[in-house]
C-alpha positions in Angstrom: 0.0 0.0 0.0 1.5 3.1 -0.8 1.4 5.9 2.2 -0.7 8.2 0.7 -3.8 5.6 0.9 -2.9 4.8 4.1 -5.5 6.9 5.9 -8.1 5.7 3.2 -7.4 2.1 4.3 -7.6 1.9 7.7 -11.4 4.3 7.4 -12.2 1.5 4.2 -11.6 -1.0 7.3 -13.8 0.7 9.6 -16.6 1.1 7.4 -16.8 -2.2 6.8 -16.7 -3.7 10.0 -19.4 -6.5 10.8 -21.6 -6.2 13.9 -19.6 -7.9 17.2 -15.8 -7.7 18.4 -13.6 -7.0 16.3 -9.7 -6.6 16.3 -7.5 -4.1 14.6 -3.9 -4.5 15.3 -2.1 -1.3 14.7 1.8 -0.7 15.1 2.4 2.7 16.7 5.5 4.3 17.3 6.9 7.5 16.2 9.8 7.9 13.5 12.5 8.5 15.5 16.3 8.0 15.9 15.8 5.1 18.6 12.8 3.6 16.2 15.2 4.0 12.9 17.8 1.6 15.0 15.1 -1.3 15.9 13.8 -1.7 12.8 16.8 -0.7 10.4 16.6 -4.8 9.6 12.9 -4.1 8.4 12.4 -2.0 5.4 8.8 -2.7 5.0 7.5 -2.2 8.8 10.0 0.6 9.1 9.7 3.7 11.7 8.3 5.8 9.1 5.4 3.0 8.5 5.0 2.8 12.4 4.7 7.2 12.4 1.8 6.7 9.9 -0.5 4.6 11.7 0.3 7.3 14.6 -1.1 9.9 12.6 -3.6 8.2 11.2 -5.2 6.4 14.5 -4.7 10.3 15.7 -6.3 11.6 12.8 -9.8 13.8 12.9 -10.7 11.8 10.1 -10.1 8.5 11.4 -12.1 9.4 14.7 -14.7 10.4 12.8 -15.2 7.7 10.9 -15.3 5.5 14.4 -17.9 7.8 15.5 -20.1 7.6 12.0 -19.4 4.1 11.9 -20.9 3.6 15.5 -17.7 1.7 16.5 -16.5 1.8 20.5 -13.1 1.3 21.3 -12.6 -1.5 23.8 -9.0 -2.5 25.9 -8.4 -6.0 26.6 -9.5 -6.4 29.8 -13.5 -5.8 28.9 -12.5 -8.8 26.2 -11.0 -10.7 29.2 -13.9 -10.4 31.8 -16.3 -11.4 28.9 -14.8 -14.5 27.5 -15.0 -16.0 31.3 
C-alpha cells in the first residue's frame, strides 16, 4: 500500500466492520532516531510505516469515521472479563 492511501485504508476498514468484536492491530510508534535503529533490519514495517499509523489512529478523520461508523473502542480487559 502506498502511504498516501494509508488513511483511506484503515477508514475502508472501519466502514466495513461487521456487527460484534472486532480486532484491529495497529503498530504505533513514532519515526525517530531510537525507532530508525530497531527496525533498520525491516524496510517494509519501518519507523516511518509505524509514524503513519500514529497519525492516522490520531487523525480527525479517522475518529470520525469510528464515530459515523458507531464503532467503541474496547482495551483487553472488557474482552477478558467477557470470554470468562
Amino acid at each position: 500500500m502506498q502511504p498516501a492511501a494509508w488513511k483511506e485504508y484503515y477508514i475502508d476498514v472501519v466502514k466495513h466492520l461487521q456487527p460484534g468484536v472486532s480486532e484491529l492491530f495497529v503498530h504505533l510508534a513514532h519515526d525517530d532516531a531510537e525507532m530508525r535503529a530497531v527496525t533498520v533490519n525491516f524496510p517494509v514495517w519501518d519507523a516511518a510505516w509505524r509514524q503513519r499509523d500514529v497519525d492516522v489512529m490520531s487523525s480527525p478523520e479517522f475518529r470520525q469515521a469510528l464515530v459515523d461508523n458507531h464503532v467503541i473502542l474496547i482495551g483487553w480487559r472488557p474482552i477478558q472479563r467477557l470470554v470468562r
